[in-house]
C-alpha positions in Angstrom: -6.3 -4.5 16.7 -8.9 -7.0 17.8 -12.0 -9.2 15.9 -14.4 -10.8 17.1 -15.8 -13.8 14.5 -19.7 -14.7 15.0 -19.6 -17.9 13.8 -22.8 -19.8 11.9 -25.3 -18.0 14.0 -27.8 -19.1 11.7 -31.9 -20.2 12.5 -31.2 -24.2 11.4 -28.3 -24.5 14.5 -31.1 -22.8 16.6 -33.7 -25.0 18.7 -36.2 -26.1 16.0 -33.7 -26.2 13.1 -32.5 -28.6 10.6 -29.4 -29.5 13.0 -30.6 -28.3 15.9 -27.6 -27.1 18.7 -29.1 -27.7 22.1 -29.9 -24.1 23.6 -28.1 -22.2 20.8 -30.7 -19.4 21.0 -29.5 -18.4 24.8 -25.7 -16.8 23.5 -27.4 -14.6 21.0 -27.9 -12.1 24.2 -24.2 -12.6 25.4 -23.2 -11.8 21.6 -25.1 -9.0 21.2 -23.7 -7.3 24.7 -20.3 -7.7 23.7 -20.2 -6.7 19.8 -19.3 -3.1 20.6 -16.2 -3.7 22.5 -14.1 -5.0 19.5 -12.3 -3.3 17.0 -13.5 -5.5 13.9 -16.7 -7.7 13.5 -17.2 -10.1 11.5 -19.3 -13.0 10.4 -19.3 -16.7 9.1 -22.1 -18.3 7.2 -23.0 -21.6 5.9 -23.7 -21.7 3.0 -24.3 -24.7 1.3 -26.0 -25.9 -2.1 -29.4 -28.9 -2.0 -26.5 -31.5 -3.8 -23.7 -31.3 -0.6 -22.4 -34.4 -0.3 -21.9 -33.8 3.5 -26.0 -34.4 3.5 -27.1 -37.9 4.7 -29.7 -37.3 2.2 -27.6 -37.2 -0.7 -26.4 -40.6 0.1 -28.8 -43.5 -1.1 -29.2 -45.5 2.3 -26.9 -43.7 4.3 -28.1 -42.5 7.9 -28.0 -39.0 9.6 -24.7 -38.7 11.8 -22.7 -42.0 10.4 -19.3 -41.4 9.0 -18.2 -41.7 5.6 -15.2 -41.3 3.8 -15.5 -38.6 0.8 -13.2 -38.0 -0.9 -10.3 -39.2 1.4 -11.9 -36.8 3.9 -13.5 -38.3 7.3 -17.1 -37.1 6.7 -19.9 -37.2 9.1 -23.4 -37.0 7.2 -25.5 -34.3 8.3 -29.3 -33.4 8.1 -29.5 -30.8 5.3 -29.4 -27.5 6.9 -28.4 -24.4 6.0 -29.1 -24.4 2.0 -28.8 -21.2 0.0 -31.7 -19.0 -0.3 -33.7 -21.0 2.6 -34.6 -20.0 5.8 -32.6 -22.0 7.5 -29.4 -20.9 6.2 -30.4 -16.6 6.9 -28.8 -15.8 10.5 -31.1 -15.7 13.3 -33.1 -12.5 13.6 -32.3 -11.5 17.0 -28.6 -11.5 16.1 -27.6 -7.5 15.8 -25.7 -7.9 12.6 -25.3 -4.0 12.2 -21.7 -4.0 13.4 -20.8 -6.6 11.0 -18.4 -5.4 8.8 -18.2 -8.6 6.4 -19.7 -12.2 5.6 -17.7 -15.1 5.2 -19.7 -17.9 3.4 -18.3 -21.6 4.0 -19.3 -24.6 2.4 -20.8 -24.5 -0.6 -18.6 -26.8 -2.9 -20.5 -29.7 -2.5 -17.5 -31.9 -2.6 -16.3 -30.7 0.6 -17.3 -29.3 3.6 -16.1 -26.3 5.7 -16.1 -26.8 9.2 -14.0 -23.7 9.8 -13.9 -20.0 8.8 -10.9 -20.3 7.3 -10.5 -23.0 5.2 -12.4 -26.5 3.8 -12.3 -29.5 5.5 -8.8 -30.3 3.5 -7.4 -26.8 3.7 -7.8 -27.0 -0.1 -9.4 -23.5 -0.5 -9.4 -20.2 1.7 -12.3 -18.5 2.0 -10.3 -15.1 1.8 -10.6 -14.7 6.6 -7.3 -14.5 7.2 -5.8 -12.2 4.5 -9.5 -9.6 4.9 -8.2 -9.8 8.9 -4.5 -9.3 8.0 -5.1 -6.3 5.7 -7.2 -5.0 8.4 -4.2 -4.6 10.9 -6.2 -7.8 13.3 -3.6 -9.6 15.6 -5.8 -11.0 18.0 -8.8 -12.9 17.6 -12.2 -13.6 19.6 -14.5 -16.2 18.3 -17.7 -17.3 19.3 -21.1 -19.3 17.9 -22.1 -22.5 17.0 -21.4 -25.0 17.0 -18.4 -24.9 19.8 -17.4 -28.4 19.7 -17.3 -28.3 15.4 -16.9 -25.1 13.3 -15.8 -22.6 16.3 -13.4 -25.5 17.2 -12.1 -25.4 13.6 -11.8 -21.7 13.5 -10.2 -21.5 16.1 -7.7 -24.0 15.3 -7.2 -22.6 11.8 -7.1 -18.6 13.5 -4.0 -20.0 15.8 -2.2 -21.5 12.8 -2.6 -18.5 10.6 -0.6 -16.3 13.7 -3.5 -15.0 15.0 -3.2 -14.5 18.9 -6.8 -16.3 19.7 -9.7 -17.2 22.7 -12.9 -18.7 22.8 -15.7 -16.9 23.9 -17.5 -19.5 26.2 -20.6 -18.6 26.9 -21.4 -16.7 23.7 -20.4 -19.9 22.1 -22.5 -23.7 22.7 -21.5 -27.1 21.6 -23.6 -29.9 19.8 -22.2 -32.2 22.2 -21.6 -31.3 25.9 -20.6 -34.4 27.1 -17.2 -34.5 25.0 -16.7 -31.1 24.8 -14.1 -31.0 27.8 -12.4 -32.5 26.0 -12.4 -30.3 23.0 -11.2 -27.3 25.7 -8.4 -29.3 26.5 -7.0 -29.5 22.8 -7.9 -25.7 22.2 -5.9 -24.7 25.3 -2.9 -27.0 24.6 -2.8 -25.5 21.1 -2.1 -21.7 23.1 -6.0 -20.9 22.4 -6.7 -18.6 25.4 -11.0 -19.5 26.9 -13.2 -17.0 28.8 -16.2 -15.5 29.3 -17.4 -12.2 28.0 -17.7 -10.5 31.5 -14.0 -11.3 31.6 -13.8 -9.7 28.3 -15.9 -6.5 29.1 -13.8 -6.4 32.7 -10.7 -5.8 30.5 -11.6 -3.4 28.1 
């Protein structure tokens, strides 16, 4: 059995946001198309609280994007984005979100952040993916969203630990940063993470 994971597709990672993804709105299409070819969908959201220590602003004379250390955790500081309740944190309205069978929030201990669907940044706490996916009967994983390079890099990695046979979806998916993220392709597919695109997908099944 197979899930796809529609990560953060949320209006602040979309041009015009709080943390704005460079043309995040153009996979919402691709995701759409492909949602009724998998067994399972489901959804991540952040989810975080005003006082999240991952926000510059909650850092007296710290600037947006420098790194701190917090709490022994490497820490870049972030606009704030995606804050409970707010606009910014609902998922963008022309994501279909009928098909999703569950919503995975992330994030909201304001000591830590969540990169990942998983787990927080120190692998600390679960947010309950892997065993929901498990219980389902899921062995193979397809994830896609934003942002490629950061939390669908973190899923991913976290999906392949937890025994999860996974791929990236690459053009449902879109990085902050396209320069380096050849790179970032490069350690998925050395850690046995499969990449393609969704007409390769929709070929298949």
């Amino acid at each position: 059995m197979n899930a796809l994971i529609i990560v953060d597709v949320q209006n602040d990672f979309m041009p015009g946001g709080h943390l704005e993804v460079p043309s995040g709105d153009r996979i919402v299409p691709v995701i759409n198309q492909i949602g009724g070819y998998f067994d399972l969908v489901v959804a991540t959201q952040d989810w975080h609280p005003q006082s999240h220590k991952s926000f510059a602003s909650n850092h007296p004379g710290a600037v947006q994007f420098e790194t701190i250390n917090l709490n022994g955790i490497e820490q870049t500081l972030w606009p704030d984005h995606c804050i409970q309740g707010t606009k910014g944190a609902e998922f963008y309205p022309d994501l279909k979100t009928n098909r999703i069978a569950a919503i995975f929030r992330k994030g909201m201990d304001q000591e830590i952040d969540s990169y990942s669907g998983f787990y927080d940044n120190g692998h600390i706490k679960s947010t309950g993916l892997s065993g929901y996916l498990k219980e389902k009967g899921v062995t193979e994983t397809f994830i896609c969203g934003l942002a490629a390079d950061i939390c669908v890099y973190y899923t991913l990695m976290d999906s392949v630990t937890e025994g999860f046979k996974s791929t990236l979806i690459e053009d449902a998916s879109c990085p902050l940063n396209i320069l380096s993220f050849e790179s970032t392709k490069d350690q998925l597919q050395k850690s046995g993470i499969s990449i393609i695109n969704s007409n390769e997908f929709m070929g298949k099944y």
